[in-house]
C-alpha positions, 0 to 999 in steps of 0.5 A, a space after each residue: 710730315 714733310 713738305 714733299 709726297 713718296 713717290 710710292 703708295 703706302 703700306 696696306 695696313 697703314 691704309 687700311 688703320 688710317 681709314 678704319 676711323 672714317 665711318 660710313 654707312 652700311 646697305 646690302 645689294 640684291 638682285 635676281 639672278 637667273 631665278 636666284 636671289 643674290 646679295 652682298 654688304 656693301 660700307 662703300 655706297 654713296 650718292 653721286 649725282 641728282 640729276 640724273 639720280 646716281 649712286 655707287 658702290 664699290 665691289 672687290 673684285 675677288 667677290 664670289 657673289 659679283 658674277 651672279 649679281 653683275 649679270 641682272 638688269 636691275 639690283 635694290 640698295 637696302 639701306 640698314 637701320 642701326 638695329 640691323 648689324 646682324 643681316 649686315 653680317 650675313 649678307 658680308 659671309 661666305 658660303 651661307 644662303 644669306 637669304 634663309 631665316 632669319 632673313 626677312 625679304 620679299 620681291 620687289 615690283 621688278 623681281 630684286 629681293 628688297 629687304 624687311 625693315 630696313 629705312 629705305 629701298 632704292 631701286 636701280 638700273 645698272 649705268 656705269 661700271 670700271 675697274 678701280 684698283 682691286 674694286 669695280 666701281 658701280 654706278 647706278 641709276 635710281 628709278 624708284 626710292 622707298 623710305 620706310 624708317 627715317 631712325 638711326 642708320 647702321 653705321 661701320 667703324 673700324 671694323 665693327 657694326 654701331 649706331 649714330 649719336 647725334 651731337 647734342 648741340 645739333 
């Protein structure tokens, strides 16, 4: 290490290897959208704000799925259980219709598709969005949350789906 900073950005893959080893938790994002359900994987999500309730996650910009999901009123958050790395692999491919079996999905009150057993659904409205690096940012404004399971989440670790294990002094 120097005392100093470059005066340029690091290699992508230096990037890309040094946050592998940060976990994050995983959720997938539904909306309807022109009659259509629509959905992606997202490891970026967190909470932002309490009052008032904000969350965001970031989108590439290059996604597929992002024009039809951008275009609803409202999406859900689905936030994964550990037991749940197969939906999250799905709803991360291309060219597939993610929601055909074995996926386990029924509309919510406001027509988002909210996913079957998953710990817990956050409804919301879309309230900000900007252009980060290759990403959109995307805020949202929570107007219903639904906790159904409060077990292990599923987490995403250089490159791989796993579990939490709490420590055992905690």
């Amino acid at each position: 290490m120097t005392d100093t900073l470059p005066d340029h950005a690091i290699a992508a893959d230096q990037f890309k290897r040094a946050l592998a080893v940060h976990a994050s938790g995983v959720v997938v994002i539904t909306a309807q959208s022109a009659g259509v359900p629509v959905g992606l994987t997202a490891t970026s999500f967190s909470s932002v704000s309490v009052e008032p309730p904000l969350v965001s996650f970031y989108v590439d910009r290059s996604s597929t799925t992002w024009p039809r999901l951008s275009a609803a009123d409202h999406f859900a958050v689905n936030i994964l259980a550990s037991d749940q790395a197969e939906l999250a692999a799905r709803f991360a491919r291309r060219s597939i219709d993610r929601f055909a079996e074995p996926t386990r999905w029924r509309p919510g009150p406001l027509g988002a598709p909210l996913l079957q057993d998953v710990s817990a659904h956050l409804l919301c409205l879309p309230y900000e969005r900007a252009e980060v690096g290759d990403h959109l940012l995307v805020v949202g404004l929570v107007a219903e949350a639904d906790v159904h399971r409060t077990g292990r989440p599923l987490l995403y670790h250089q490159g791989r789906f796993g579990r939490f294990l709490a420590h055992p002094d905690s």
